[in-house]
C-alpha positions in Angstrom: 16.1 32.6 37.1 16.3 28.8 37.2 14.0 27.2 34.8 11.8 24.2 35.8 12.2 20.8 34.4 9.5 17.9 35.2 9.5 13.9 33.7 6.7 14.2 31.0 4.8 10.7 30.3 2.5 9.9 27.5 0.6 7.1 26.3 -2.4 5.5 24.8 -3.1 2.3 23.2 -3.4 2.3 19.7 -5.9 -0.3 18.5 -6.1 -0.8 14.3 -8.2 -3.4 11.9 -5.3 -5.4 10.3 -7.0 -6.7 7.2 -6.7 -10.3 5.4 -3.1 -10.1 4.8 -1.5 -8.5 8.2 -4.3 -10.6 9.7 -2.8 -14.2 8.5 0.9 -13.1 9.2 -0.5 -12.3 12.9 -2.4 -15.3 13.1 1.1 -16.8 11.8 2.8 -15.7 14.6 0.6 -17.0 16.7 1.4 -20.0 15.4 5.1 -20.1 15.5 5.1 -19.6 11.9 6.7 -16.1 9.5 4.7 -15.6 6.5 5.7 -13.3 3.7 3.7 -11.5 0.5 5.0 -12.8 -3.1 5.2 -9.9 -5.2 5.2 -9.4 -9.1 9.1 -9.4 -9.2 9.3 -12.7 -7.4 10.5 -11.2 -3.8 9.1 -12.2 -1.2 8.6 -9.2 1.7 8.5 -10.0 5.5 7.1 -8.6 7.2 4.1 -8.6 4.2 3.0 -6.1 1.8 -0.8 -5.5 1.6 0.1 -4.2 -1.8 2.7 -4.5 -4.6 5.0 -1.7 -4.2 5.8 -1.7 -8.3 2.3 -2.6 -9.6 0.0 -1.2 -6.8 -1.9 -4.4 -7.0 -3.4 -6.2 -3.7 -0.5 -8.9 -2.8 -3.0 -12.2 -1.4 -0.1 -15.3 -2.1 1.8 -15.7 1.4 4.7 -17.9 1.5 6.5 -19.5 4.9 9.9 -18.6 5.7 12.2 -19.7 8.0 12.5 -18.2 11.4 16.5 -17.8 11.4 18.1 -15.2 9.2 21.1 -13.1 8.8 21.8 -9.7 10.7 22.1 -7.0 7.9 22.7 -4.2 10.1 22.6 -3.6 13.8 23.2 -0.8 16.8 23.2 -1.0 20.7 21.2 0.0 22.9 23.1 -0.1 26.6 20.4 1.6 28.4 16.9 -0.3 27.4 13.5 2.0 27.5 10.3 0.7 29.3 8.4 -1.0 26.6 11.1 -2.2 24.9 11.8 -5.7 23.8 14.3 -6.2 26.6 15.2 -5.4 30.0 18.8 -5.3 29.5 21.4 -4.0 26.9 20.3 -5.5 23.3 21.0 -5.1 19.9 18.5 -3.3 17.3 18.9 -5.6 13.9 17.9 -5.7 10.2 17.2 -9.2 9.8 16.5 -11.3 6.4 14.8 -14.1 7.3 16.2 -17.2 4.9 13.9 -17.5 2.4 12.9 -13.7 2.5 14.4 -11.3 0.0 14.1 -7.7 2.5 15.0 -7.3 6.0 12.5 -6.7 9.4 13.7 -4.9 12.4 13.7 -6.9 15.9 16.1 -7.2 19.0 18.6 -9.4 19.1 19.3 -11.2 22.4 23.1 -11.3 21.8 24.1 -10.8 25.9 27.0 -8.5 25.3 27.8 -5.8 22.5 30.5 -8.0 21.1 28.8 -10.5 20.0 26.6 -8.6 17.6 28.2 -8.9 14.0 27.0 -8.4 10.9 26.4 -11.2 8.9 26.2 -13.2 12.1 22.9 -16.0 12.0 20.2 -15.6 14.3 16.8 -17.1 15.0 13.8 -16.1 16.4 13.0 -16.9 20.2 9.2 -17.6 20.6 7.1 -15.5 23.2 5.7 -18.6 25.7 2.0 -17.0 25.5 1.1 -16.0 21.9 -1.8 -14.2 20.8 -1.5 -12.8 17.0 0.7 -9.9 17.6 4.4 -9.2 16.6 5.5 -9.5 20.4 4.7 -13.3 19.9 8.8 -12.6 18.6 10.2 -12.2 21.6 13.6 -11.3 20.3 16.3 -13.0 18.1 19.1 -15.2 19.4 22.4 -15.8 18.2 23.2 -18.9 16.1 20.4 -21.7 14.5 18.1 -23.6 16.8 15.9 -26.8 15.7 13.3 -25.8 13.8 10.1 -25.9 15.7 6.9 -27.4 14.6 4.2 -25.2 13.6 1.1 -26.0 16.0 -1.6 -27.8 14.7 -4.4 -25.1 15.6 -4.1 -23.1 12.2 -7.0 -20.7 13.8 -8.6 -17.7 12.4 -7.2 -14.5 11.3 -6.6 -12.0 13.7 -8.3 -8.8 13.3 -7.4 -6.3 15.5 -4.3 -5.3 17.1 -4.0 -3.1 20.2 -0.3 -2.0 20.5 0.4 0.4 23.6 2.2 3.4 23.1 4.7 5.0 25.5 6.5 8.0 25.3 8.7 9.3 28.2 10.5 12.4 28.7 11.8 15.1 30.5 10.6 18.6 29.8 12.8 21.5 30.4 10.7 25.1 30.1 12.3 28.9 29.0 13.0 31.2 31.3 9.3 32.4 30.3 7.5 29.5 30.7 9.2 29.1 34.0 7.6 32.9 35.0 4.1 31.4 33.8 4.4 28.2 35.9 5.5 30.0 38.8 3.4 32.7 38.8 0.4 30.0 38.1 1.5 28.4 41.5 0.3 32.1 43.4 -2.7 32.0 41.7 -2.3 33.9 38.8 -2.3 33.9 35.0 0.5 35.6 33.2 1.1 36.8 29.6 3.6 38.7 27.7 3.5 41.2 24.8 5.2 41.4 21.5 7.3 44.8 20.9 6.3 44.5 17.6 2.3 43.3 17.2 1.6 44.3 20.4 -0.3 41.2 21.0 -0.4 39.5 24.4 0.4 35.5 24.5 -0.5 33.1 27.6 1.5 31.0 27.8 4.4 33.0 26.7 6.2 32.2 23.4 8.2 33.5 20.2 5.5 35.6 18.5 4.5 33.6 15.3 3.6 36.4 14.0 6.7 38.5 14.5 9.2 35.2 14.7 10.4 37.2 18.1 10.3 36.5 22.0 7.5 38.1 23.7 8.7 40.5 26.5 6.7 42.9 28.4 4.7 40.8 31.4 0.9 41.5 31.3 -1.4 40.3 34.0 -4.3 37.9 32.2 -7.8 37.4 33.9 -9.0 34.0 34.7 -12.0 34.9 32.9 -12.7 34.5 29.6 -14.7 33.5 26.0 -15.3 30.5 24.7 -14.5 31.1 21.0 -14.5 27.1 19.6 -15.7 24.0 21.5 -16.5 20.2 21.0 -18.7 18.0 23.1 -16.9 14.6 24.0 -19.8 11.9 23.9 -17.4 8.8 23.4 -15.8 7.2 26.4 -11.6 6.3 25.8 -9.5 4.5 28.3 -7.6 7.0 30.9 -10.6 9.7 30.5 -10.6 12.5 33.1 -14.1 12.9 32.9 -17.3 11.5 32.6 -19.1 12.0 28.9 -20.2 14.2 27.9 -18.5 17.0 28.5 -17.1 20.1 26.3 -13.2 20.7 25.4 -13.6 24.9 24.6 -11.0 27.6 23.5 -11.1 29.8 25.5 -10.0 33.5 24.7 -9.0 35.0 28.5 -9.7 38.2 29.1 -6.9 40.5 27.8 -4.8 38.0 25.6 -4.8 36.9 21.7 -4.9 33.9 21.7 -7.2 31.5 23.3 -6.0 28.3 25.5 -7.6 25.0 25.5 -9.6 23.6 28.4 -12.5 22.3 29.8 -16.1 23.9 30.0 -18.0 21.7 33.1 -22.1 22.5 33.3 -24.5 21.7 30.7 -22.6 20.5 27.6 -25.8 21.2 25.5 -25.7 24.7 26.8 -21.8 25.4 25.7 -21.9 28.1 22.7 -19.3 30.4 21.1 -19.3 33.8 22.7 -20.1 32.4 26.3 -18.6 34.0 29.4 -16.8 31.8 31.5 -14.6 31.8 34.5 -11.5 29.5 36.1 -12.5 26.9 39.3 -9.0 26.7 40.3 -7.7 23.8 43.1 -7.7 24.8 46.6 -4.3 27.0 47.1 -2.5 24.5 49.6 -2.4 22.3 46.5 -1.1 24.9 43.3 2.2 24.2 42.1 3.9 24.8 39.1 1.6 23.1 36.3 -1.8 24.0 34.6 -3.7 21.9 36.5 -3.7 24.4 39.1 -7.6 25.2 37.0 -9.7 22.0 37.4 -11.7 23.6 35.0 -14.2 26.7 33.7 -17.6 27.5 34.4 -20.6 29.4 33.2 -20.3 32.8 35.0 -24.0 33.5 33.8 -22.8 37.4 31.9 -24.5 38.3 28.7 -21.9 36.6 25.5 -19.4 38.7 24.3 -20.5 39.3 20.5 -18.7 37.5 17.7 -16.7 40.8 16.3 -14.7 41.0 19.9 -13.2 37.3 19.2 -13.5 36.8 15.5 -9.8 37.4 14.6 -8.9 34.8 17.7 -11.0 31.1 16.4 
């Protein structure tokens, strides 16, 4: 059997408090300026340490270094990733900043892979629209420019940062997960048993139990129990659905081990032991993916009682 492959894609924005030290080296970059944390030993780190890495204690003198430096270390990347610092082939660097006494990681803007040495000089090139973040360095070029004069707005520290985060790649399944896809895209739900335990697994996998493949097929109904939930009340950028709503495990009806999804009705109604069924997509539009269930409803049956799912929460 052929296996199926799809492009996978996942992101979110990952916002965080920077504190009074990240803050002013933010709000130094805003600036066109690179500040670094003094610590006991006399080194100064960029980018800064919020504490000192030999006496533990909260690092608060900054100090301004320059903004060219020295390439410590480097690779190539011929084939730049969206999100990256660049949109064509770069260098990756380690890059001591004069006047720092470590190295910080950055792209280097060198325009072909023989120009990146180590030990070559570099400098920073400024992002034309700053606004306290680390992409205010928009790269590093090769060789020493003029300095440039730090603006006059010295400005407040920034305090939070919102960095997105993008991860893309392509997922190839096993042979088994490709007989659970496809059988999803007629409808049906599909699990196989351990020769060992005996137990039935949707989707298919290497028993953890057992540490072996599952093999025997075993038709799963798309009805089930809800043995866990949680009720989402707070609202998150790229949310499916409206709060509040209720993320449940959901123990299908002749498997071990329950599958995540969503319970749609009244969140506040949602309890361990309820009965629910699948609400799948109209069949002109299953394919090969999960998403072939929308979700699970109430189907209004008496609970299941706690001893016929306790082994699965």
């Amino acid at each position: 059997m052929d296996v199926l492959s799809a492009p996978l894609n996942i992101g979110f924005d990952y916002t965080r408090s920077l504190g009074p030290v990240l803050g002013r080296f933010m709000a130094g970059l805003r600036d066109r300026r690179v500040l670094g944390s003094r610590s006991a030993d006399g080194r100064i780190h960029v980018p800064p340490l919020e504490y000192d890495p030999a006496t533990h204690a909260p690092l608060t003198d900054l100090v301004e270094v320059a903004s060219t430096g020295t390439v410590l270390s480097w690779t190539w990347t011929d084939h730049p990733l969206e999100g990256q610092p660049l949109d064509r082939p770069f260098g990756w660097a380690l890059i001591r900043l004069d006047g720092a006494d470590t190295a910080m990681l950055h792209a280097v803007d060198a325009g072909t892979r023989d120009r990146m040495q180590t030990g070559m000089r570099v400098h920073i090139r400024w992002s034309p629209e700053r606004t306290g973040h680390i992409r205010d360095i928009e790269c590093f070029e090769p060789g020493s420019a003029a300095p440039v004069p730090p603006s006059a707005d010295t400005g407040e520290p920034v305090t939070i940062m919102t960095t997105p985060i993008r991860l893309s790649y392509t997922h190839t399944t096993s042979t088994d997960e490709s007989r659970y896809l496809r059988a999803l895209a007629e409808g049906r739900l599909l699990g196989q048993r351990c020769p060992v335990c005996h137990k039935v697994y949707v989707p298919p996998r290497v028993c953890p139990a057992d540490g072996v493949p599952t093999e025997e097929e075993v038709p799963v109904r798309d009805h089930g129990t809800v043995t866990t939930f949680c009720v989402v009340n707070v609202p998150f950028p790229g949310q499916r659905l409206d709060p509040p709503y209720v993320v449940a495990q959901i123990l299908l009806d002749g498997a071990d081990i329950p599958i995540p999804h969503f319970v749609i009705g009244d969140a506040g109604q949602v309890r361990m032991g309820m009965r629910v069924a699948a609400v799948w997509r109209p069949p002109e539009d299953w394919t090969t993916t999960p998403e072939n269930i929308v979700h699970f409803r109430p189907t209004g049956e008496p609970d299941a009682p706690y001893e016929s799912f306790e082994e699965h929460l």
